[in-house]
PANULO-784026 format. One record per residue (C-alpha): residue in one letter; x, y, z. Coordinates in steps of 0.05 Angstrom, whole numbers, padded with zeros to 5 digits, always signed. Layout:
AXYZ
...
//
This chain:
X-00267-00185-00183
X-00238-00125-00158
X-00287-00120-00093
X-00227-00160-00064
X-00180-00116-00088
X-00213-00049-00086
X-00272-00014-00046
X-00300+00018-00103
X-00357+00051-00060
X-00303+00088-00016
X-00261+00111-00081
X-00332+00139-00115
X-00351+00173-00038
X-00284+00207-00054
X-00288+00229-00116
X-00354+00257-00106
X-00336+00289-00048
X-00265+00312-00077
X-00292+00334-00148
X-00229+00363-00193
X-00185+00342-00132
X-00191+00267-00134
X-00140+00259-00190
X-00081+00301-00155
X-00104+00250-00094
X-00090+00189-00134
X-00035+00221-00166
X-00004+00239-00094
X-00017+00167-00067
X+00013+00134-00134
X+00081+00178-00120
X+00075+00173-00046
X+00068+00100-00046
X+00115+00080-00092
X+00177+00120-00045
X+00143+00080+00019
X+00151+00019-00020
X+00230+00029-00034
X+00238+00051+00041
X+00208-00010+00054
X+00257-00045+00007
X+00315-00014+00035
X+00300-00025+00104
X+00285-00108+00087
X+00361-00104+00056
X+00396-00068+00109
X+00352-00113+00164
X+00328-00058+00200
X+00259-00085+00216
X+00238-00019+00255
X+00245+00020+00199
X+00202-00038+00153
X+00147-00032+00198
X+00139+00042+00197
X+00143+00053+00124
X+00105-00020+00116
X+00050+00027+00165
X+00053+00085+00134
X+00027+00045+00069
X-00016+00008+00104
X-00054+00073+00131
X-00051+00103+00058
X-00076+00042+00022
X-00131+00039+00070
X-00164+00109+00065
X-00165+00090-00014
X-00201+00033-00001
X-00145-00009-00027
X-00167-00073+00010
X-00127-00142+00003
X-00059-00089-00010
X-00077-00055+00061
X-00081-00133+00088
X-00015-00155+00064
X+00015-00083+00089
X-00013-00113+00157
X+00015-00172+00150
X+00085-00151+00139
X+00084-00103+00191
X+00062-00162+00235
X+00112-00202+00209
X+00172-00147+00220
X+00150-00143+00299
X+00151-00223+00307
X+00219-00247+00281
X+00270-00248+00238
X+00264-00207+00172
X+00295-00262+00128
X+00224-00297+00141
X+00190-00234+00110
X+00220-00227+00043
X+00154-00264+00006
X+00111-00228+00041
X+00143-00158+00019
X+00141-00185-00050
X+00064-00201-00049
X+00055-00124-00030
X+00107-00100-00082
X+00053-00141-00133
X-00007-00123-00099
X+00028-00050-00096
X+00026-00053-00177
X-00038-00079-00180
X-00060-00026-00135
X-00035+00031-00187
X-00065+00003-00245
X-00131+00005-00220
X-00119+00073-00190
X-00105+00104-00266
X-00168+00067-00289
X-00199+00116-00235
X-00157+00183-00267
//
């Protein structure tokens, strides 16, 4: 179930490859994420859909080198989205990757 979710052969690459450093990784992207997710917030309240799409990218890139699959897709999505049209039109889509964004860290600490 969580092959959809989750590339667990590129998070065990990285531990093995990051030893005692994988957890401060994890850790970093947890924390990290988590502020790129209230920028994105912000930005979707103030309608600034510039400022979505580069924090929306930012976690996009992130999610993607942790191998953080359907969350990386929906990042794309929304960043899609806040380059076609009008951000009122975006506001499920930033809640599927606030979900998928929680989802994300909980299997990320099954990983510390």
């Amino acid at each position: 179930m969580t092959a959809r979710y989750l590339d667990e052969g590129l998070l065990e690459e990285l531990r093995d490859v990051l030893d005692e450093e994988f957890p401060a990784l994890l850790k970093t992207y947890i924390q990290d994420s988590a502020i790129r997710l209230q920028d994105m917030n912000d930005a979707f309240a103030r309608g600034d859909a510039d400022a979505l799409r580069k924090s929306t990218h930012s976690l996009k890139g992130a999610s993607a080198n942790l191998g953080l699959e359907l969350l990386t897709e929906l990042c794309r999505e929304l960043e899609e989205g806040a380059l076609a049209g009008p951000l009122s039109g975006q506001a499920a889509r930033l809640k599927q990757v606030a979900d998928e964004h929680e989802r994300a860290v909980q299997l990320l600490n099954a990983y510390m």
